[in-house]
C-alpha positions in Angstrom: 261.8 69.4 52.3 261.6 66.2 50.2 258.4 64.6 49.1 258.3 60.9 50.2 258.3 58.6 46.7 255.0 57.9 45.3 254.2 55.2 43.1 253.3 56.0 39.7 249.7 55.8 39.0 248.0 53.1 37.7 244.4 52.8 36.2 243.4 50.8 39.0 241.5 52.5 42.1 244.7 52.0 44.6 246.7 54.5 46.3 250.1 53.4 46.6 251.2 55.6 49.3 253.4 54.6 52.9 253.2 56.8 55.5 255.0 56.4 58.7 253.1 54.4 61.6 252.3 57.4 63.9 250.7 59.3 61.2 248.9 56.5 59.7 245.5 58.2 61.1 245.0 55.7 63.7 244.6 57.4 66.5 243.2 60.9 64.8 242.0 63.4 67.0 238.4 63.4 64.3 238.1 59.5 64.3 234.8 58.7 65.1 234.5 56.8 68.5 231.7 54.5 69.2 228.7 53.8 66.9 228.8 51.7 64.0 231.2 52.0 61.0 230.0 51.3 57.8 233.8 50.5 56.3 236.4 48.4 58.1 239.3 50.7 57.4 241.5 51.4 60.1 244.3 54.0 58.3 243.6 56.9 56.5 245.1 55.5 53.7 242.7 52.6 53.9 239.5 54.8 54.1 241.0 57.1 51.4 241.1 53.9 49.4 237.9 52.5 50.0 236.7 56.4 48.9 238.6 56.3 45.7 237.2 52.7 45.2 233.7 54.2 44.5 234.9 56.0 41.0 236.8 53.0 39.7 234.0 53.3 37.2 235.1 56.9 36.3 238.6 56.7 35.2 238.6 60.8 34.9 237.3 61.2 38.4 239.3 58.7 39.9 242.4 60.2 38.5 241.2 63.7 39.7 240.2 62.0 43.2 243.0 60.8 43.8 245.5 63.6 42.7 243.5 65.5 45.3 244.0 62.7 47.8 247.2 62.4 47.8 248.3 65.9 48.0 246.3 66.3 51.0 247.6 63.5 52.7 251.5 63.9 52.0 250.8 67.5 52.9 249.2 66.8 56.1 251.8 64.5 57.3 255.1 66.4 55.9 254.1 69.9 56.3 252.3 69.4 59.6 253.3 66.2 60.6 249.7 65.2 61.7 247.3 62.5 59.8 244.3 63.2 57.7 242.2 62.7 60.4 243.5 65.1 62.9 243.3 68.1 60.7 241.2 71.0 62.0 239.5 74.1 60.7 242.3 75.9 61.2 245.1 73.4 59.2 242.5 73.5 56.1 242.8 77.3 56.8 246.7 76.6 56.0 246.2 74.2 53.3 243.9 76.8 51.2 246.9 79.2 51.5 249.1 76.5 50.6 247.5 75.7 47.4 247.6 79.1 46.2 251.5 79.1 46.7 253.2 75.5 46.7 256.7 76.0 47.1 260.1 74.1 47.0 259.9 70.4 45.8 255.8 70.5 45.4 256.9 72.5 42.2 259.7 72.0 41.5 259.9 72.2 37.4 263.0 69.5 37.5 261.1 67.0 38.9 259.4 64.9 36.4 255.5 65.6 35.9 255.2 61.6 36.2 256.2 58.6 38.5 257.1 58.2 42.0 259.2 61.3 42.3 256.9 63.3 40.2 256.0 67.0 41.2 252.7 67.3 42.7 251.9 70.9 41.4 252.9 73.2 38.4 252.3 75.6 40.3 249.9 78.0 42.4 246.5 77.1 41.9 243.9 79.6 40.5 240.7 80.2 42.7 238.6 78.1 40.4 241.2 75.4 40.5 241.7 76.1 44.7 237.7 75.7 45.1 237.6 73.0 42.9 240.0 71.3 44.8 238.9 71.6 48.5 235.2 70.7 47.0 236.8 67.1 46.6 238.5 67.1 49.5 235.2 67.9 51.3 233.3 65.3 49.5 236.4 62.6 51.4 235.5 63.7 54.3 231.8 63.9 54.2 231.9 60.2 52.5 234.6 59.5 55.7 232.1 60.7 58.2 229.2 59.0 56.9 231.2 55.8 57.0 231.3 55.9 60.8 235.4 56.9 60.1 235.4 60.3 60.7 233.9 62.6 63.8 232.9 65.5 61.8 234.0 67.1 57.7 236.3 70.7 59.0 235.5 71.8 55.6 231.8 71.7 56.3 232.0 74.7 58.7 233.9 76.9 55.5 232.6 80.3 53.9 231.3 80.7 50.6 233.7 83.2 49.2 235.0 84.2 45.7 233.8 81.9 43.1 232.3 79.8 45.5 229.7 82.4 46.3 229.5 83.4 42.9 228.0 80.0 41.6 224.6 81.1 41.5 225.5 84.0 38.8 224.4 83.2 35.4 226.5 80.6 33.4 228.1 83.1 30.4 229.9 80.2 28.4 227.2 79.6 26.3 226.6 80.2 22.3 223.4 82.4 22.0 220.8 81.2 19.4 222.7 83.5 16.3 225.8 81.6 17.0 224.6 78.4 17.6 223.1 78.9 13.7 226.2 80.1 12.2 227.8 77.4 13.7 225.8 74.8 12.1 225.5 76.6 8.7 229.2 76.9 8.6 230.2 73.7 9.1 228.1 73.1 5.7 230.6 75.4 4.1 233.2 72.9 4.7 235.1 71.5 1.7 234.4 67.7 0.5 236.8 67.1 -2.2 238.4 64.0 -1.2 237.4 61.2 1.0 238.8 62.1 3.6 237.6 65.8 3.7 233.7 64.2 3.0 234.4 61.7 6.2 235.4 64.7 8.2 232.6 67.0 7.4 230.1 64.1 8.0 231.6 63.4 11.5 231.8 66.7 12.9 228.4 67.6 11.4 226.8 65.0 13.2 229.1 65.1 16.3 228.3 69.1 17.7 224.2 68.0 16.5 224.7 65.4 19.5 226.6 67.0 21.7 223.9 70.0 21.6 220.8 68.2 21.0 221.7 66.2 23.8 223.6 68.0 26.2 226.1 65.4 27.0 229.2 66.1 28.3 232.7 64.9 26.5 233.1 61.9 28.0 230.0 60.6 27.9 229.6 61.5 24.0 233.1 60.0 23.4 231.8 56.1 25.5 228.2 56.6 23.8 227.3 53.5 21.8 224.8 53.8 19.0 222.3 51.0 20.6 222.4 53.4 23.3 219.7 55.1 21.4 216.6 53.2 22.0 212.5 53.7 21.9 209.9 53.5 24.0 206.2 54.2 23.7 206.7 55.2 20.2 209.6 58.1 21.3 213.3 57.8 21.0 215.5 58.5 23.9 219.6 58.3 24.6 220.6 56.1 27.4 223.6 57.8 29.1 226.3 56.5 31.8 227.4 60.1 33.4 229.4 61.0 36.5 230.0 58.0 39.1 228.8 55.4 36.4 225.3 57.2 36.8 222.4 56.3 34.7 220.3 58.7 32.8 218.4 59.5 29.8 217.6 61.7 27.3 214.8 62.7 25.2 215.9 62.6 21.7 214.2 64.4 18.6 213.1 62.8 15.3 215.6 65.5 13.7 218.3 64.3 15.8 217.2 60.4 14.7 217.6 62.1 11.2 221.1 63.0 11.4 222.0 59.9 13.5 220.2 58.2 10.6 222.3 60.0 7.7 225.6 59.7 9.7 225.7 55.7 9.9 224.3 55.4 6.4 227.4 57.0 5.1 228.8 54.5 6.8 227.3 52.0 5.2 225.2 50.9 8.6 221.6 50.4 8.7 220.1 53.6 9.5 218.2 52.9 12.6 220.7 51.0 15.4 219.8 47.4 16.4 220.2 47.3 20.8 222.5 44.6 20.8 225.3 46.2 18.3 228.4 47.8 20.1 229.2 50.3 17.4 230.4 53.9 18.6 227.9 56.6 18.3 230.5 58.8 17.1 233.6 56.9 15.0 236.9 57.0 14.0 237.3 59.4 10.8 237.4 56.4 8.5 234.0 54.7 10.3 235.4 51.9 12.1 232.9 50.3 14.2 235.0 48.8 16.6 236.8 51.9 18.0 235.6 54.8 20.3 236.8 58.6 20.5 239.1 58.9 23.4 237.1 62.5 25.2 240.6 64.6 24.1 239.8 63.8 19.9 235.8 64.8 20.8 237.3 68.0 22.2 240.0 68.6 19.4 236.9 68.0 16.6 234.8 70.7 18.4 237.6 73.5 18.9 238.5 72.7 14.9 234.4 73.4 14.8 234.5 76.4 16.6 238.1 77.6 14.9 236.1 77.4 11.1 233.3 79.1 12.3 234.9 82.1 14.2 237.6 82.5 11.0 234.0 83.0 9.0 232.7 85.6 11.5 235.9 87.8 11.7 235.3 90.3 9.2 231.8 90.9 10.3 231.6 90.3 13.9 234.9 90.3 15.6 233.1 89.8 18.9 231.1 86.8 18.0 234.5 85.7 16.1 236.2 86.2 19.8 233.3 84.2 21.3 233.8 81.3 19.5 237.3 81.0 19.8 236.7 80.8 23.5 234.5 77.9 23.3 234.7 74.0 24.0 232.8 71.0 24.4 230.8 72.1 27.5 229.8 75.1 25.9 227.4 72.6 24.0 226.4 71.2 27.1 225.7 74.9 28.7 223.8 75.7 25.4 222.0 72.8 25.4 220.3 73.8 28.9 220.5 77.4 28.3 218.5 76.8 25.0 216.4 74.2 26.7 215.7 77.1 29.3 214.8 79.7 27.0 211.8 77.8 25.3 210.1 77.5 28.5 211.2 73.9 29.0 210.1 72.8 32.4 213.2 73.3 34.9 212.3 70.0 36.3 213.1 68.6 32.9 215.5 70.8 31.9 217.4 69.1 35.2 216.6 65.9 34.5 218.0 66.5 30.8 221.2 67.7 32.4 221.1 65.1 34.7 222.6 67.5 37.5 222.0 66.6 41.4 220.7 69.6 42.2 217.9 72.2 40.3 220.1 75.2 41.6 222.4 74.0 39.2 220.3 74.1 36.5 218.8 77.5 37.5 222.0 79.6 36.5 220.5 78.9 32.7 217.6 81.1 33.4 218.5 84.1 31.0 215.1 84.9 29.5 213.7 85.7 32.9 216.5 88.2 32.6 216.0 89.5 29.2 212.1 90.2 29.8 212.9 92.3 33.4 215.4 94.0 31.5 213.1 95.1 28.4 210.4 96.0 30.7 212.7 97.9 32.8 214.9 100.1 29.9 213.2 101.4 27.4 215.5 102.5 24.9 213.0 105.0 22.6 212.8 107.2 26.5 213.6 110.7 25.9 217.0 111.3 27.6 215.6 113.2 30.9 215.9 116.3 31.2 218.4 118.3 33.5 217.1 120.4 36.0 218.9 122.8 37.9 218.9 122.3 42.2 218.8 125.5 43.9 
């Protein structure tokens, strides 16, 4: 089989994409028929574009979007030789097995990982990565059949399996309160004998203090401006710009204001940030206040956090040392809420904090219900019971 060319992507919200005339989606078995439309698209590739349109303030998402999109769509039309909107229960039945096991020229490792004859998969997708990936699709289709475009979402009549159905377990990936400690103690262990090592230690000191005082997640810490910081009624609060280009806040701690306070001073900045200023709320090594983090140097700062700290908890806790060495950015984040959770913070706010759409979400960081059933339910000073013989 060969792929169709694609053209290489572009930072823009377009998908550059031909397909041929009868499986432009036109005349889709799912297209909705009568009634209103709410988008003037008349291909699936127009639709799909509209769709993609709505993250052009997301770069990240609109990448991943679109990845999604036009893997569906090639696959659709090559493999089954039907549009986007004639696919059926039973085709996304297919394309599940599909992306566990992509074969021939979808993976082919000699085709270049970029451009228009670029390989769309590196190769079989894990469960995570295959849920993950029909989530967005469903989202398409949803948005499609709101839009008057679409009859009916397939995907909306599929199972909860796997990891799907294991969503509501407790989230694990979180540093418990001991590690969060040694964390922060060890990164005071850090050397500071030159410039350079001094500019370092200030940044990632103040850098994991936001990320888990606030809960924010990599991206949003790496666009974060320091006049995003801003009062009101006499209380301090972090404006944030999350998923979609989605406005939030946070509430923000006069410890927090302290370090915020201490990191621009030895920067030379005024301590408290004016609103009209554009200067990062996280520099460059040196302090320049014209450049922002790109979300990869936020990550590679926290895993060299994390990497310090485990090396300092080998010897004497090999597990926690393990633990660490595992974690990333959104363990922060999961900290943050799990923390948050654990003080008896209203799970209203502890939502709102997080700024997720939903408060299931934010109920898998409900451990200390947990930890209190499980104390009152083990006692650990019981006499082991005794045996008794069954005649």
């Amino acid at each position: 089989m060969n792929l169709p060319t694609i053209a290489p992507e572009s930072p823009e919200p377009v998908l550059s994409i031909a397909l041929p005339a009868a499986l432009d989606g036109r005349d889709g078995i799912n297209r909705a028929r009568g009634g209103h439309r709410q988008i003037a698209a008349d291909s699936d590739v127009e639709a799909v574009r509209l769709w993609l349109a709505e993250y052009a303030g997301s770069p990240h998402t609109l990448r991943s979007y679109r990845k999604e999109a036009v893997r569906l769509l090639l696959w659709a039309t090559q493999t089954l030789g039907k549009p986007l909107s004639s696919l059926t229960r039973e085709d996304f039945l297919l394309y599940e097995q599909f992306l566990a096991a992509p074969i021939g020229d979808w993976a082919d490792p000699a085709r270049p990982r970029r451009g228009g004859a670029r390989r769309l998969f590196d190769g079989p997708l894990s469960e995570r990565s295959r849920h993950q990936a029909l989530g967005i699709v469903s989202g398409l289709l949803s948005y499609l059949v709101s839009a008057g475009y679409l009859a009916g979402n397939p995907l909306a009549l599929r199972r909860r399996t796997g990891a799907a159905a294991r969503r509501t377990r407790r989230v694990e990936r979180y540093l418990d309160h001991a590690l969060w400690d040694h964390v922060v103690a060890s990164v005071e262990q850090w050397p500071r004998l030159t410039v350079r090592d001094h500019q370092h230690y200030e940044r990632s000191r103040w850098l994991i203090r936001l990320l888990y005082h606030t809960g924010l997640r990599v991206s949003e810490a790496a666009n974060a401006k320091a006049a995003d910081f801003y009062q009101r009624r006499g209380k301090w609060w972090l404006h944030v710009v999350g998923k979609g280009g989605a406005d939030g806040e946070v509430p923000v701690g006069a410890a927090l204001m302290a370090d915020l306070a201490r990191y621009r001073a030895f920067h030379r900045l005024p301590p408290t940030p004016s609103g009209d200023e554009s200067t990062p709320a996280v520099m460059t090594v040196a302090g320049d206040p014209t450049k922002h983090l790109t979300p990869a140097a936020v990550y590679l700062i926290v895993k060299e956090v994390f990497r310090r700290a485990a090396d300092a908890r080998a010897t004497n806790d090999p597990a926690g040392a393990a633990k660490l060495r595992r974690a990333s950015t959104h363990w922060l984040r999961h900290s943050a809420a799990t923390h948050q959770a654990d003080a008896g913070t209203d799970l209203r706010f502890v939502q709102k904090n997080m700024r997720h759409a939903s408060i299931q979400t934010t109920g898998i960081y409900l451990h200390a219900e947990d930890d209190r059933r499980h104390s009152d339910t083990v006692h650990e000073s019981d006499p082991s019971p005794q045996h008794t013989n069954i005649m």
